[in-house]
N, C-alpha and C positions, 0 to 999 in steps of 0.2 A: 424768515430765512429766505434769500433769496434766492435766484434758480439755480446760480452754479453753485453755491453751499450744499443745495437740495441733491442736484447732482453728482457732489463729489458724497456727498451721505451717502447714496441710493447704490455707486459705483462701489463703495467701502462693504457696504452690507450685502451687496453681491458676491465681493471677492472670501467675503470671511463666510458665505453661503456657498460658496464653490470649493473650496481649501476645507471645510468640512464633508462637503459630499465626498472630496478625493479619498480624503484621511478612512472615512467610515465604509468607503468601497475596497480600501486597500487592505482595513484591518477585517473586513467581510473575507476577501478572496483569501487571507494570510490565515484564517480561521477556519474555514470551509473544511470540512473531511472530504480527502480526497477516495478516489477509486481505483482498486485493482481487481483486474478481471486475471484470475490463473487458471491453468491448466489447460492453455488456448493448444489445440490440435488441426484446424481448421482454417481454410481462408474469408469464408463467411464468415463465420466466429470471430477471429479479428476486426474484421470489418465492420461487424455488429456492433463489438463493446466501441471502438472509435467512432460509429457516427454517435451513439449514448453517450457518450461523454466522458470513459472510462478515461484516468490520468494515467493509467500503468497497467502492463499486461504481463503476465508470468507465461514462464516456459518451463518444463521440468522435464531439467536431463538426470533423472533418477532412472534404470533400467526398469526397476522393480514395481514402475506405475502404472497406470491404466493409462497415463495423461504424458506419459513420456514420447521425446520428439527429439529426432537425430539434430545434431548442429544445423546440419545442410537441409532438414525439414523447417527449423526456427528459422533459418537466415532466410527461406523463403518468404514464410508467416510475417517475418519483421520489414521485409522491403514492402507490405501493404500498408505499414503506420507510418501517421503524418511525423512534422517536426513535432517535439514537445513533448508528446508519450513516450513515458519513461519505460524501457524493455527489461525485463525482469527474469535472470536464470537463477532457478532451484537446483539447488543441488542437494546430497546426502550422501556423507562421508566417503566423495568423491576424491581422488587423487589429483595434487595440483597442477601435474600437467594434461590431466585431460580437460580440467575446468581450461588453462589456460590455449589448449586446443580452439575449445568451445566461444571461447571470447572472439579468439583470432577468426573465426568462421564468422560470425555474430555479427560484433562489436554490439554485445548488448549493454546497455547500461548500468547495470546491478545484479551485486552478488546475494544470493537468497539463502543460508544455508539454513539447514534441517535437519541436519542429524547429530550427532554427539562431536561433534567438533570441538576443539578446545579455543580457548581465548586466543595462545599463539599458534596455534593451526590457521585460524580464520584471519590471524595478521598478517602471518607469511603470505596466505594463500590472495589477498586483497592485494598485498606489496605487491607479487610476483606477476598478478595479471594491473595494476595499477586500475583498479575499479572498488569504488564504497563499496560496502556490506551491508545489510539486515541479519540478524541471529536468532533464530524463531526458539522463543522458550517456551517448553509444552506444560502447559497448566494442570497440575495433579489436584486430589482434592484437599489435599494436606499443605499447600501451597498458599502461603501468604503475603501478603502486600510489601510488607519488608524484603521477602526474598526475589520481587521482582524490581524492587530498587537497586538490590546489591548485586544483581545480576550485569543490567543495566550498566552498575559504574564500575563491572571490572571489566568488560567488551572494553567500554570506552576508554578506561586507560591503559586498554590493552594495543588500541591501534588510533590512528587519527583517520583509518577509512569507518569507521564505524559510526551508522548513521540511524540506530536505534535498533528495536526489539515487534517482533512480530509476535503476540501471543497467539496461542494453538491450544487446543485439548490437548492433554496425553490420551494416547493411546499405544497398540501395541505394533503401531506400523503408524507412518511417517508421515500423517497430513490426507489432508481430506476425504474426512471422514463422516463429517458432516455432524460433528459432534460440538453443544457449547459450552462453558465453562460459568463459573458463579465471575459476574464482572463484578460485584461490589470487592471483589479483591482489585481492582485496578483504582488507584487513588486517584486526585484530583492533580497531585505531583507529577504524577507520571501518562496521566492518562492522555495530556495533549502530545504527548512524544511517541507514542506507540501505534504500529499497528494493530489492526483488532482484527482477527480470526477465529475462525472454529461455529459453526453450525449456524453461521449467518442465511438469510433471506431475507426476499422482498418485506415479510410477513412480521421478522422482526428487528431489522437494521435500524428504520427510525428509532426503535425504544434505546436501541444502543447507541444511535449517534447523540441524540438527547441527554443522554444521561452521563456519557464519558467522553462525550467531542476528543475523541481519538482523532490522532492525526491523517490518519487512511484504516480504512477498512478493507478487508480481504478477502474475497469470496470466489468456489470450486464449484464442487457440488450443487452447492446452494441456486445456483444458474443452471444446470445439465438437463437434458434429456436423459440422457444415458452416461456412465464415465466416458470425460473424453468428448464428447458432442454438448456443444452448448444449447440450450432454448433461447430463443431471440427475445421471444416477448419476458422470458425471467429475466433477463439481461438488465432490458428495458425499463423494467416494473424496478430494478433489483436501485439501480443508478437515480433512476424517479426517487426514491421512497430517502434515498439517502440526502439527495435534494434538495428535499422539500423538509427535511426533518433540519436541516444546518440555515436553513432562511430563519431571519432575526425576526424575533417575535413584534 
């Protein structure tokens, strides 16, 4: 074989070495569990989960929380994130013009709800402020794999803002609680489309990222010092663990 054959070989088997790396870094990044950091009250706290690597930050305008934060306290919190983190308002069985009050202060990205909302509650209320949705369904113990499917697809034919299902513990009050639920109810169907919540930490998110490569994971408490104040180094450790558990074996 002569040298320019040798060369056009050598060029060939580079490009088809490069057009694989692309492919297998893109289906990496498109597979990856992403991060939510909620219940942000603080400007360190922000600051924190964004240099960690956090994809998404929650705010919760619920009155009734520990972690609750006026428009005009979020809209401060959110002029600290870069481009690209996605900004995240919780709500519970808020009225739509104060949600859409909250937007117009904001411009936060996504709607969070939480509480007994109905399918066309949460389509009006998505239309009216023109922002996607999540729909957190609280996981009881009587609660089966099927009924988080059919949950799933009545949101979605309920509205075209609806951009999946955040699973939660039930309990007798609204989220973080720091309570977790049996995941082998979360199928292999559903499980890359969901968010994953309820009594996460550092200690045990890889088990969970390993096992249901949910699409983002969701974590409160699980990060705090106290309700409301984040720990830096849980943050840390929390985003770490999740990391390192979604790297291709």
């Amino acid at each position: 074989m002569g040298l320019a054959a040798t060369g056009r070989c050598f060029s060939l088997k580079y490009e088809e070495i490069r057009r694989f790396t692309i492919r297998f870094k893109n289906d990496e990044i498109m597979n990856r569990t992403r991060v939510k950091i909620c219940g942000l009250t603080r400007r360190e706290d922000v600051q924190t989960a964004v240099d960690a690597g956090a994809d998404a930050l929650g705010f919760v305008f619920y009155p009734a929380s520990p972690r609750y934060v006026s428009a005009h306290k979020a809209s401060e919190l959110m002029a600290e994130m870069p481009p690209f983190v996605t900004s995240v308002g919780l709500f519970v069985n808020a009225d739509i013009d104060d949600i859409a009050a909250v937007v117009e202060t904001t411009h936060l990205s996504l709607l969070q709800f939480h509480g007994d909302e109905s399918p066309e509650w949460c389509a009006e209320a998505a239309a009216a402020t023109n922002r996607p949705f999540i729909r957190v369904f609280r996981v009881k113990p009587d609660t089966t794999a099927d009924d988080l499917l059919q949950y799933e697809r009545i949101y979605r034919n309920a509205s075209p803002y609806f951009k999946g299902l955040l699973l939660d513990t039930w309990t007798d009050a609204y989220g973080g609680a720091g309570k977790g639920f049996n995941w082998s109810l979360v199928s292999k169907e559903i499980g890359p489309r969901v968010v994953l919540s309820g009594g996460l930490s550092a200690q045990n998110v890889a088990g969970a990222v390993s096992e249901l490569r949910p699409f983002a994971v969701d974590v409160s408490s699980g990060v705090e010092a106290a309700k409301g104040i984040k720990d830096a180094e849980k943050i840390r450790a929390f985003i770490r663990a999740v990391r390192q558990a979604g790297e291709p074996i």
